[in-house]
N, C-alpha and C positions, 0 to 999 in steps of 0.2 A: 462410445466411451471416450473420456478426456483424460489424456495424460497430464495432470496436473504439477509442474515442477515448482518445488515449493523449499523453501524455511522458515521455520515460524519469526517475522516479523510485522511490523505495521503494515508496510507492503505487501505480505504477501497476504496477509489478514484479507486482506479488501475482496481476494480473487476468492478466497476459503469460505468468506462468506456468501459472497456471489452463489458460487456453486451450489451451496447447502441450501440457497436461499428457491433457488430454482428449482432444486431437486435433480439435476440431471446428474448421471452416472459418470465417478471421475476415480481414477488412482492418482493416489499422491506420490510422485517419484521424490523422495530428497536430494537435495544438493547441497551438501556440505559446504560453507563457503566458506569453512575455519581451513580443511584441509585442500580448498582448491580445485572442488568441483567442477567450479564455474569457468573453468579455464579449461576443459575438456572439449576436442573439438566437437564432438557428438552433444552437447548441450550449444557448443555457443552456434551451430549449423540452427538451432531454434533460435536462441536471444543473442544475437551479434553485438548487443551490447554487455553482453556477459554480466549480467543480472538479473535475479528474480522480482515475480514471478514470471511463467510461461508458461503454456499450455500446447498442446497438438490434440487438436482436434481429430479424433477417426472416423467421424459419423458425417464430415463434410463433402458437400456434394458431389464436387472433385477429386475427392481422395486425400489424405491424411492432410491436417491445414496447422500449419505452427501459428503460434500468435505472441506476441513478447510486449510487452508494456501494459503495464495494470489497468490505465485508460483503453486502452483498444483491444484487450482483455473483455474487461465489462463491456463495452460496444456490443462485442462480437456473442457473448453471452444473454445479454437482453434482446439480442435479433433472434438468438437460436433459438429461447426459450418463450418469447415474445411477453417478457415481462421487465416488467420497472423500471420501461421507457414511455414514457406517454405519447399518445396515439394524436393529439393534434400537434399542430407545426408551432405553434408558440412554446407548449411545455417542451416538443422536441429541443426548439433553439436554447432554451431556458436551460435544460440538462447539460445539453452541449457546452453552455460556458460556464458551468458550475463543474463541469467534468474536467475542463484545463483550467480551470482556477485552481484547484486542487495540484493539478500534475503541475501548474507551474508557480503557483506560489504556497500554499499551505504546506505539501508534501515535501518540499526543498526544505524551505526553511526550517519544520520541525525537522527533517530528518539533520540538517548540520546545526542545527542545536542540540540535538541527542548526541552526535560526535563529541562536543565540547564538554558534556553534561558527564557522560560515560566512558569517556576517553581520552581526551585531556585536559583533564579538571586542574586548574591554575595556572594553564596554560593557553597564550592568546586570548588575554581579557577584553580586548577590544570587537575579537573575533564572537567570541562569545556572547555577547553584549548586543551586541549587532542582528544574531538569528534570533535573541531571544526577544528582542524589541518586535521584530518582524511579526516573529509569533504571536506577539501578542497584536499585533495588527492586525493578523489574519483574524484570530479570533475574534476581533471589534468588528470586520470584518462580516464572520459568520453569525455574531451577535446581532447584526444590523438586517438581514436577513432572515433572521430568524424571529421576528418582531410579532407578532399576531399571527403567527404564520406555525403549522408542525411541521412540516417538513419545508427540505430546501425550494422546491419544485413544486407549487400545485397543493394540492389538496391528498396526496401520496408519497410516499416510501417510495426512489426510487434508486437510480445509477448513482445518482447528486451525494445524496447520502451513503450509500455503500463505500463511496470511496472515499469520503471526507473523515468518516467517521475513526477509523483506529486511529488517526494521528492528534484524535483529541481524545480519545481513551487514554493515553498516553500522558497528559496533560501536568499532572501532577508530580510525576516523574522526572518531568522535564523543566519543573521548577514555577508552575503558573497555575495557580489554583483558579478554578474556576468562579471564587466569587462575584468577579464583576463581572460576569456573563451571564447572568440568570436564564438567559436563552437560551444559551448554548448546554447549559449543564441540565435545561430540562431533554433539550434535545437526545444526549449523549445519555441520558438515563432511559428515555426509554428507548434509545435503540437497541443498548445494552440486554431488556429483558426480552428478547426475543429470543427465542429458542436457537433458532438455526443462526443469527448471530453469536450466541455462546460457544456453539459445536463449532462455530469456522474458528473463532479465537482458539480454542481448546485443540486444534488440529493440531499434531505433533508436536506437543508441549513437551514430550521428554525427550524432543531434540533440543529444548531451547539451553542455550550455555548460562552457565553460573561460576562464578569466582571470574579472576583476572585473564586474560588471553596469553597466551604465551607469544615470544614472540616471532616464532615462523606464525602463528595464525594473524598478526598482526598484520605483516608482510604479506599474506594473502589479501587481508582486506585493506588495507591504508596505502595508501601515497603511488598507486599503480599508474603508470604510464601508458604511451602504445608501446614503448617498448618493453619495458616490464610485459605488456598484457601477449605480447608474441613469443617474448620469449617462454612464458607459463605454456602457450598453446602448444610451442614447438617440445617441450617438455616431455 
């Protein structure tokens, strides 16, 4: 069994899917992170960076295994389950840099574009400007990759795509329609119809928030420090 700790967002999409995708048996813990969950020392003893998602593995060979970051999340998930990593050493290395491509530029950049987009809209126009240009890079990006090619990797659905994919689900939200991507929006459709990609999205959807934030849940998520983040712990 996988202790799943989870809110529904892009990020944590990626691990929801995974899961679903594999089929292995997982409970969803939530973590509030309007009220400060994430600042509990019994969660951050799993993600020391005190973010979702995270997992604890209990089926691990050595006894209960925490895992914290989305990238080494899925790793650990395609090892367990022995799927949708490819089996020769080229597709391997192949995955492997379309895995930190993701964690360090596609996922950044949309995700502090989404900040600007949904929370401080006419504010920091420069700042703005800036992830949303990126984003759009990445997507020329994954356009360019995506060229004759259906998936990121090979001839297969694999890690590459599971984790790429919600932050361009997202796409239009965040203000970049996908027409000049032809690639990319054939890609993002059909990963879209895939069953167990629907159910990971679909996973605790009536935790997702609507309307404005107040703002102690602000204060939870925005402008945290280390000392901000000690003082929550010691809370």
């Amino acid at each position: 069994m996988i202790d799943f700790y989870y809110w529904p967002t892009p990020n944590g999409w990626k691990v929801s899917i995974m899961l679903e995708e594999t089929g292995l048996q997982y409970r969803m813990v939530p973590v509030n992170i309007g009220k400060g969950d994430q600042f509990k020392p019994e969660f951050m003893a799993i993600s020391p960076n005190n973010r979702m998602p995270a997992i604890v593995d209990h089926d691990a060979p050595d006894g209960p295994l925490p895992v914290f970051e989305s990238g080494a999340i899925l790793l650990h998930l395609a090892e367990k389950s022995a799927r949708f990593m490819p089996t020769d050493r080229v597709g391997q290395k192949e995955t492997m840099e379309w895995l930190f491509w993701q964690v360090g530029n596609l996922g950044p950049m949309a995700g502090q574009l989404s900040h600007f987009v949904n929370y401080a809209e006419g504010e920091h126009a420069y700042s703005k400007q800036r992830y949303a240009n990126e984003y759009n890079r990445c997507l020329g990006v994954l356009e360019r990759r995506l060229t004759a090619r259906e998936w990121i990797v090979g001839d297969a659905y694999s890690i590459a795509d599971i984790i790429a994919w919600p932050w361009v689900l997202i796409a239009r939200p965040l203000g970049q329609p996908l027409d000049e991507f032809p690639n990319v929006s054939r890609w993002r459709d059909a990963i879209k119809q895939r069953p167990a990609v629907q159910r990971g999205v679909d996973l605790g959807k009536e935790l997702r928030r609507t309307g404005p934030r107040s703002d102690e849940e602000r204060r939870m998520l925005f402008n945290q420090t280390a000392r901000s983040v000690a003082e929550q712990v010691r809370q």
